[in-house]
VOPAMI-993322 format. One record per residue (C-alpha): x, y, z. Coordinates in steps of 0.1 Angstrom, whole numbers, plus 5000, padded with zeros to 4 digits. Layout:
+------+-------+------+
! east ! north !   up !
+------+-------+------+
!    X !     Y !    Z !
...
+------+-------+------+
This chain:
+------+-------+------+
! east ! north !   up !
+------+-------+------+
! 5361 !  1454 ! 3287 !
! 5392 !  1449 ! 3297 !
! 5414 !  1469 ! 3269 !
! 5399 !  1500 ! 3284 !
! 5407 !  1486 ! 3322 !
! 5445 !  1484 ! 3306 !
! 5448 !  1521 ! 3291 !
! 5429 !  1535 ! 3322 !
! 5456 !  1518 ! 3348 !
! 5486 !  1527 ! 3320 !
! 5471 !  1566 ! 3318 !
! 5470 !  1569 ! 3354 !
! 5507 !  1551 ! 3361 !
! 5523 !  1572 ! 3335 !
! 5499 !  1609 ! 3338 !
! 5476 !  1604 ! 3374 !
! 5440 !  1603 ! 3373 !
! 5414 !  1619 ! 3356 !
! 5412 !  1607 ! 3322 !
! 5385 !  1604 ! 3299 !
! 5376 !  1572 ! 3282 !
! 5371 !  1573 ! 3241 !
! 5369 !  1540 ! 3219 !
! 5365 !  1543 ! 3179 !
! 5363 !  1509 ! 3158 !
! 5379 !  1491 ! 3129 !
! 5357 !  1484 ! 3098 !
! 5353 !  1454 ! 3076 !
! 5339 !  1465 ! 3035 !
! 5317 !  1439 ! 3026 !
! 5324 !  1450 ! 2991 !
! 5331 !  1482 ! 2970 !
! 5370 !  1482 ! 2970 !
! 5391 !  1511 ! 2953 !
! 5357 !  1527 ! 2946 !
! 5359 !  1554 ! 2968 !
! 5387 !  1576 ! 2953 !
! 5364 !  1568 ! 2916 !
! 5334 !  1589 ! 2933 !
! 5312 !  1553 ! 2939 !
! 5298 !  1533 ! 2967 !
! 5313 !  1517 ! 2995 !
! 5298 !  1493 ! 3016 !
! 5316 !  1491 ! 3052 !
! 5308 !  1483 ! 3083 !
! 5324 !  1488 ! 3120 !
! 5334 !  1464 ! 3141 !
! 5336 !  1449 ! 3174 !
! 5377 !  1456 ! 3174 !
! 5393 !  1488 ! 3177 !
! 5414 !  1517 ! 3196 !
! 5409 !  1530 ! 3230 !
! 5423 !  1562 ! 3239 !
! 5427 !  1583 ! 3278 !
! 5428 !  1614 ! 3274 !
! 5431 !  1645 ! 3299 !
! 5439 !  1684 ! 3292 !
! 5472 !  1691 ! 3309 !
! 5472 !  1729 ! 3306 !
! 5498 !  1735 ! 3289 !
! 5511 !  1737 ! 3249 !
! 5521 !  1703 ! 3244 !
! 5508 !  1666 ! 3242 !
! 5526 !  1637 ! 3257 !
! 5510 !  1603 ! 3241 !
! 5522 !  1571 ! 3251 !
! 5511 !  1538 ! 3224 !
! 5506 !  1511 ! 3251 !
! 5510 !  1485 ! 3222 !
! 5543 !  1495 ! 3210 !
! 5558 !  1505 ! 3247 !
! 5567 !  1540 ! 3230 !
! 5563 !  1576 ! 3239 !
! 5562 !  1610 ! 3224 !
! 5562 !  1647 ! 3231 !
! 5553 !  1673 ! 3205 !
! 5540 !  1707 ! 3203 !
! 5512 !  1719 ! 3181 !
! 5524 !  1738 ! 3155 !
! 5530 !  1727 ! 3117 !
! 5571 !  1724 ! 3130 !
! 5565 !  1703 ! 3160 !
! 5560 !  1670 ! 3140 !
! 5574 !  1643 ! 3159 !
! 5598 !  1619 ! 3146 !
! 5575 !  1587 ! 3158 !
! 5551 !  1573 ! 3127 !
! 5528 !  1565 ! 3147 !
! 5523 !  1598 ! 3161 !
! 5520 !  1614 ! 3131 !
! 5485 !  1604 ! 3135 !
! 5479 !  1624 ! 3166 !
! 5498 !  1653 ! 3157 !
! 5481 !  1656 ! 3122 !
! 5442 !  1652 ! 3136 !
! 5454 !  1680 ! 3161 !
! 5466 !  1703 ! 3133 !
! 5437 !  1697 ! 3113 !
! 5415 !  1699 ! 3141 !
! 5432 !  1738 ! 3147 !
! 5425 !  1745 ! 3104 !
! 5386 !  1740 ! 3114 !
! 5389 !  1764 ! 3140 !
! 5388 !  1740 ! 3171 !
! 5409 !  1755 ! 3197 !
! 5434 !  1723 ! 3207 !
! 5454 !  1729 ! 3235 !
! 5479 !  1704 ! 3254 !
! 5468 !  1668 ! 3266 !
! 5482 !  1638 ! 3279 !
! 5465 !  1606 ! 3266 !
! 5480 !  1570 ! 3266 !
! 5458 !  1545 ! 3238 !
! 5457 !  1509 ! 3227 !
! 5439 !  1486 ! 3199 !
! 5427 !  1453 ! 3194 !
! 5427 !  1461 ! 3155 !
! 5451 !  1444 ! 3140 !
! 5476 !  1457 ! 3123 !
! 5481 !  1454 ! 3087 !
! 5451 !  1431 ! 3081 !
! 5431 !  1456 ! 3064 !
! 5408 !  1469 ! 3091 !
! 5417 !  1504 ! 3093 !
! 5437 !  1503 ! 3125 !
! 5445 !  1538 ! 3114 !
! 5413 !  1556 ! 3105 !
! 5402 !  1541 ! 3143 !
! 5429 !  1557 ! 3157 !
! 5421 !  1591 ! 3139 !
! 5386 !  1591 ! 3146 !
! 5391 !  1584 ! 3179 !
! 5414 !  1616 ! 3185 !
! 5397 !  1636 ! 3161 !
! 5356 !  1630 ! 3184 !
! 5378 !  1634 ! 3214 !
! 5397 !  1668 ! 3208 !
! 5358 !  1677 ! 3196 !
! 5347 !  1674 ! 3230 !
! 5373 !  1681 ! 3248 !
! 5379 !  1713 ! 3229 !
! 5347 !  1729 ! 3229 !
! 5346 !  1719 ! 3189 !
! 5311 !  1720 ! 3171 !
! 5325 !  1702 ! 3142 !
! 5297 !  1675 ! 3126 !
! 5303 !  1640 ! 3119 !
! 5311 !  1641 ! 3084 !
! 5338 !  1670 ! 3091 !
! 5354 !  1646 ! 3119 !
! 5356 !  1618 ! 3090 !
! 5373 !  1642 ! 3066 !
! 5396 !  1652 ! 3097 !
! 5410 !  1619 ! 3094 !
! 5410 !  1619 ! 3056 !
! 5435 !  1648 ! 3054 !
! 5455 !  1635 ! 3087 !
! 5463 !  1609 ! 3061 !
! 5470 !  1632 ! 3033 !
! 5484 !  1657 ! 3048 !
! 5509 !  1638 ! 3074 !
! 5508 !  1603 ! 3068 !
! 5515 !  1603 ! 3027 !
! 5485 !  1579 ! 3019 !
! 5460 !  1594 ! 2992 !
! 5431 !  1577 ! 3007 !
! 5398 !  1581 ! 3002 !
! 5368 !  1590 ! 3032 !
! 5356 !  1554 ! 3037 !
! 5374 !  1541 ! 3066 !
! 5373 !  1574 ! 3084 !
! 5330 !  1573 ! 3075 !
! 5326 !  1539 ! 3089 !
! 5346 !  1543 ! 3122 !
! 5328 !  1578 ! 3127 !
! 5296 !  1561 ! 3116 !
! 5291 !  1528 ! 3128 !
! 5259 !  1514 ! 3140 !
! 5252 !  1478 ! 3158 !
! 5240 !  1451 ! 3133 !
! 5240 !  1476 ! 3101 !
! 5264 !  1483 ! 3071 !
! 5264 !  1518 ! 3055 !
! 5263 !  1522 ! 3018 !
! 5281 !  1555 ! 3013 !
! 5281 !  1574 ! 2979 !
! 5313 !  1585 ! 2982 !
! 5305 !  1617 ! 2953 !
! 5276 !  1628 ! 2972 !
! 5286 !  1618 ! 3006 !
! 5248 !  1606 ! 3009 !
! 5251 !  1576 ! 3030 !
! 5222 !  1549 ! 3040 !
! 5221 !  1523 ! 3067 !
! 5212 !  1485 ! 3054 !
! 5202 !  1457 ! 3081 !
! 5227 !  1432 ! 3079 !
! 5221 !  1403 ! 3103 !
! 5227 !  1372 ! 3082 !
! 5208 !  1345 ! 3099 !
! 5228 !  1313 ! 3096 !
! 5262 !  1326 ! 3083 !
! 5289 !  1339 ! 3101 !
! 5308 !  1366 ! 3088 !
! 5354 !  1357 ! 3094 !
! 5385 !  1374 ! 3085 !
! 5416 !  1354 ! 3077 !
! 5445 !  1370 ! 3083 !
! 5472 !  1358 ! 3056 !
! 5501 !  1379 ! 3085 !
! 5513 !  1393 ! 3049 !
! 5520 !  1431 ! 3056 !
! 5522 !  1457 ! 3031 !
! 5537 !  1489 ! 3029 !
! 5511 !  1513 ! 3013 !
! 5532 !  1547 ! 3016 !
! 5544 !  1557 ! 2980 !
! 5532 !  1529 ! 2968 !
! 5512 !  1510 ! 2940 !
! 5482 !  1521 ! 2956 !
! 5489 !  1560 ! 2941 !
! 5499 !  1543 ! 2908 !
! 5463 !  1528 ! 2908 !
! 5446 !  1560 ! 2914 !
! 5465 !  1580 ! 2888 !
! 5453 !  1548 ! 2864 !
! 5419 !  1557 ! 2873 !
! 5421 !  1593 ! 2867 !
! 5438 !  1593 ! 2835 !
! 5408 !  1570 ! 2818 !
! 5383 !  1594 ! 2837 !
! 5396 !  1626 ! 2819 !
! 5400 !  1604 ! 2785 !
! 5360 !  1598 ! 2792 !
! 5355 !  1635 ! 2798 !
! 5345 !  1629 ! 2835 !
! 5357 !  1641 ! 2869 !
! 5358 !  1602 ! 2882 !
! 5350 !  1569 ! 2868 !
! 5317 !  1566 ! 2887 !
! 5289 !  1565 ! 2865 !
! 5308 !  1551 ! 2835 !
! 5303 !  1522 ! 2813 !
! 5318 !  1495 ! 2798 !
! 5306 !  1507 ! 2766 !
! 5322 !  1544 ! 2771 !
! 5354 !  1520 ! 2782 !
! 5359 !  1502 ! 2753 !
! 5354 !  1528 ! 2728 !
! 5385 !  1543 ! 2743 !
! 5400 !  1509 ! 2744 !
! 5425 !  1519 ! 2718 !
! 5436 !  1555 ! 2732 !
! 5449 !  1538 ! 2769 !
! 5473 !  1515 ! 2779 !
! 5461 !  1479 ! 2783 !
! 5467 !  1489 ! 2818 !
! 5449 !  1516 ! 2827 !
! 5419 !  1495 ! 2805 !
! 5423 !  1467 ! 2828 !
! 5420 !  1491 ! 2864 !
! 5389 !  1514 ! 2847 !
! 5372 !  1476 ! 2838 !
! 5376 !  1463 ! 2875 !
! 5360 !  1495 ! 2886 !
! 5331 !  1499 ! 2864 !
! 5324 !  1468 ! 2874 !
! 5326 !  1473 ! 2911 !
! 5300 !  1501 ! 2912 !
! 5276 !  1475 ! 2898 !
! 5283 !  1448 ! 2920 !
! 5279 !  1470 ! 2948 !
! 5242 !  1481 ! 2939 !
! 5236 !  1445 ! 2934 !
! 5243 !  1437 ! 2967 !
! 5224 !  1464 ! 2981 !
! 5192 !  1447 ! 2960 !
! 5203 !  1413 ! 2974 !
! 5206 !  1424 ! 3012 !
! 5171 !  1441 ! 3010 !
! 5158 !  1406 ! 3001 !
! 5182 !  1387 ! 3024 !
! 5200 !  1369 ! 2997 !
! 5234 !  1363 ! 3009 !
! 5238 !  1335 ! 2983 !
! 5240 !  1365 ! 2953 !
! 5260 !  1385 ! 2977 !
! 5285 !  1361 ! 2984 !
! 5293 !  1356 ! 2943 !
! 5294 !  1392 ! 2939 !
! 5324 !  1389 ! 2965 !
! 5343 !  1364 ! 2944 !
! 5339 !  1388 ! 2916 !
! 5356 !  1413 ! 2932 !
! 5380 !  1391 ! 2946 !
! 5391 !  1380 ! 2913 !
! 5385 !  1416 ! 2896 !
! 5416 !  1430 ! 2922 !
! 5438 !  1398 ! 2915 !
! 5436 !  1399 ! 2877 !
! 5425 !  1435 ! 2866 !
! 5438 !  1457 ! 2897 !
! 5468 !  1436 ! 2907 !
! 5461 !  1441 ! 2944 !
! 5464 !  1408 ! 2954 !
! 5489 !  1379 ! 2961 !
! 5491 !  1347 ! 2963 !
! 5484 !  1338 ! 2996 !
! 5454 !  1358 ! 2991 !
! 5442 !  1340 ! 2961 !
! 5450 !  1310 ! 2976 !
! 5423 !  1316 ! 3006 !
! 5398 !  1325 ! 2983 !
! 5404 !  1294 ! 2961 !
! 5403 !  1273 ! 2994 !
! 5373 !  1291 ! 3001 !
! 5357 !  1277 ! 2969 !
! 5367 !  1243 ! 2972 !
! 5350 !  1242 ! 3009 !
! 5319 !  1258 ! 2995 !
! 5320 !  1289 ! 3015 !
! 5293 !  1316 ! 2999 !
! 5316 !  1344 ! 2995 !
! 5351 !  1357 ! 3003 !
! 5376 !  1382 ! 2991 !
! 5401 !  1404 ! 2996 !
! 5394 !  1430 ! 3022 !
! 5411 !  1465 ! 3020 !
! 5438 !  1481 ! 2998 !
! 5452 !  1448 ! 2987 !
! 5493 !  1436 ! 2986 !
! 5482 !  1413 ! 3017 !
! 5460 !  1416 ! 3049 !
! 5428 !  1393 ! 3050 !
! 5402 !  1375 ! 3029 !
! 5363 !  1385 ! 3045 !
! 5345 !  1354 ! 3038 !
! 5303 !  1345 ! 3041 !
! 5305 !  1313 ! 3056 !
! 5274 !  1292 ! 3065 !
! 5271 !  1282 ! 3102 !
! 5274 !  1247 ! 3094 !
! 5304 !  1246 ! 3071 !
! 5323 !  1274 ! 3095 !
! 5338 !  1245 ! 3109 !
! 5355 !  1227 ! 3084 !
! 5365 !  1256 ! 3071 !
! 5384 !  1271 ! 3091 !
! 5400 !  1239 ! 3100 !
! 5408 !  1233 ! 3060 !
! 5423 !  1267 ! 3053 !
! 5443 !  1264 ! 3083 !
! 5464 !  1233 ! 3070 !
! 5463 !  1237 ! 3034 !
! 5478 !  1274 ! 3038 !
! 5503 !  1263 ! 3068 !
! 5510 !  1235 ! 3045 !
! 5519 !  1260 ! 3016 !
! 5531 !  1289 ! 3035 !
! 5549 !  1277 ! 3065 !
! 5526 !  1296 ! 3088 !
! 5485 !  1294 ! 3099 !
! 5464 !  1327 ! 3092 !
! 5448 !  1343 ! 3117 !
! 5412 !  1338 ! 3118 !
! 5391 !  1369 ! 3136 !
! 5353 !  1368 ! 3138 !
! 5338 !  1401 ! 3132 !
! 5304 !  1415 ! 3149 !
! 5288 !  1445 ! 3131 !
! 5293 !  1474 ! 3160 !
! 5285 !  1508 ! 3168 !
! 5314 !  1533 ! 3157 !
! 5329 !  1564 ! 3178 !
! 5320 !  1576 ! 3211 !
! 5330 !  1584 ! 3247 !
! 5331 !  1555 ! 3269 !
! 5315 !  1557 ! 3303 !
+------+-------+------+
């Protein structure tokens, strides 16, 4: 465990001894993307990669954080004024303040933190660093805030400090997690079920395309107020639960659009459900060809993805891989592929030349291990 070796020896360098270890994780989605602000199902799971995080009381009104990763430090105070100039620390300061609007009485700490997430692939490097804080300050606070309230925590750290309109999943999974299991969350109920996920003769890899996107301000919000729009045409609070029948009928009273984002969606609620079905029976064949659906529903219909994105999935067709698509908000990141053991190889070795061949640089390629999500470390 050495990441948690490095922020123990950084805490006690920059703040003395006495910290208190805390870990949350990234998340892959197997499928279920842009569903969650549409009231539907998610399908996520956490990881074996995430942020670790020393953190110690210091008596006193103010929290000193240092981000190991980016050599940078900050000092702020905990009132609404006291945001800090840093981005990164917005994160801290806002699960802090939102911590304090549920009542939890947050005082002063000091509390240095690292990742092995990485950044801009899609993985939530954010929600891990939020729930990480947010079960931290819980304990450390004397909070008796649930789970799901710790989730949310991180939700409105986003909203409320961050300006990204997100929806609960990536918050739900890091809080959530659990070794060898993905969740299906209903993300209008807030009902949530573990599945067994432990494909026997696949491996499960992230290729990082190292395209970043920007998501403040951003198409993402555009996408969302598409949504919303055809849900009020269809007299509903969200498009969960729709059809494509309801959707065509109204064909003629919304932009071709909003049509097209309303059509990937609908559509996504049922693929989810069929992969729950598939799992159950350990089919990963069906749930692999549910993920090129999507993949090609957020290229075509959502306009999420980009070319080096479509052009890992397309290599992933030619080298017979069962499944892959964009993971995460789109506009870059990684492709999640289904690959089975004995085609992993040439694979990986495939999409590594063709895509340096077209784009001048390798993706990163990241195994992922289904993992248990936040909690203190011993």
């Amino acid at each position: 465990m050495e990441m948690k070796e490095k922020v123990a020896s950084k805490f006690e360098e920059l703040f003395g001894a006495g910290a208190i270890m805390y870990a949350s994780p990234g998340r892959i989605n197997l499928i279920g993307e842009h569903t969650d602000y549409n009231g539907g199902f998610v399908f996520p799971g956490a990881v074996d990669k995430g942020i670790v995080a020393a953190i110690r009381p210091n008596g006193t009104d103010k929290v000193r954080a240092f981000a190991i990763d980016l050599d940078q430090s900050a000092e702020f105070g905990l009132n609404e004024e006291d945001k800090p100039a840093q981005s990164w620390a917005h994160y801290i300061f806002g699960v802090c303040r939102e911590m304090q609007k549920r009542g939890v009485k947050v005082k002063g700490f000091d509390t240095a933190f690292s990742g092995d997430v990485p950044l801009g692939a899609g993985m939530s490097s954010s929600a891990a660093l939020e729930s990480t804080y947010a079960f931290a300050l819980n304990e450390l606070f004397d909070g008796n805030i649930d789970k799901f309230e710790l989730a949310r925590v991180g939700q409105s750290t986003e909203h409320n400090y961050c300006g990204v309109n997100c929806g609960i999943m990536d918050q739900f999974a890091s809080v959530f997690g659990k070794k060898g299991c993905l969740m299906r969350l209903d993300c209008r109920s807030m009902e949530f079920e573990y599945f067994p996920f432990d494909p026997k003769g696949y491996k499960l890899v992230l290729l990082d395309s190292v395209v970043k996107h920007e998501l403040v301000g951003s198409p993402y919000n555009d996408r969302r107020a598409s949504c919303e729009r055809v849900a009020k045409m269809l007299g509903q609070e969200f498009l969960r639960g729709a059809t494509m029948e309801q959707l065509d009928a109204v064909k003629d009273k919304i932009s071709d659009e909003d049509y097209r984002r309303a059509r990937y969606v609908i559509g996504e609620e049922r693929r989810v459900l069929d992969v729950c079905d598939a799992l159950q029976k350990g089919d990963y064949e069906t749930v692999g060809k549910r993920m090129y659906e999507t993949h090609w529903g957020m290229s075509k219909d959502y306009e999420v993805s980009c070319i080096e994105l479509d052009f890992l999935a397309t290599v992933a067709e030619e080298c017979g891989v069962s499944g892959s698509r964009i993971m995460g908000g789109g506009f870059g990141g990684c492709t999640i592929n289904l690959v089975k053991e004995e085609l992993y190889d040439n694979f990986i070795a495939t999409a590594k030349a063709k895509f340096a061949e077209k784009f001048g640089h390798e993706p990163k390629v990241y195994q992922v291990v289904i993992s248990d999500g936040s909690r203190r470390l011993e």
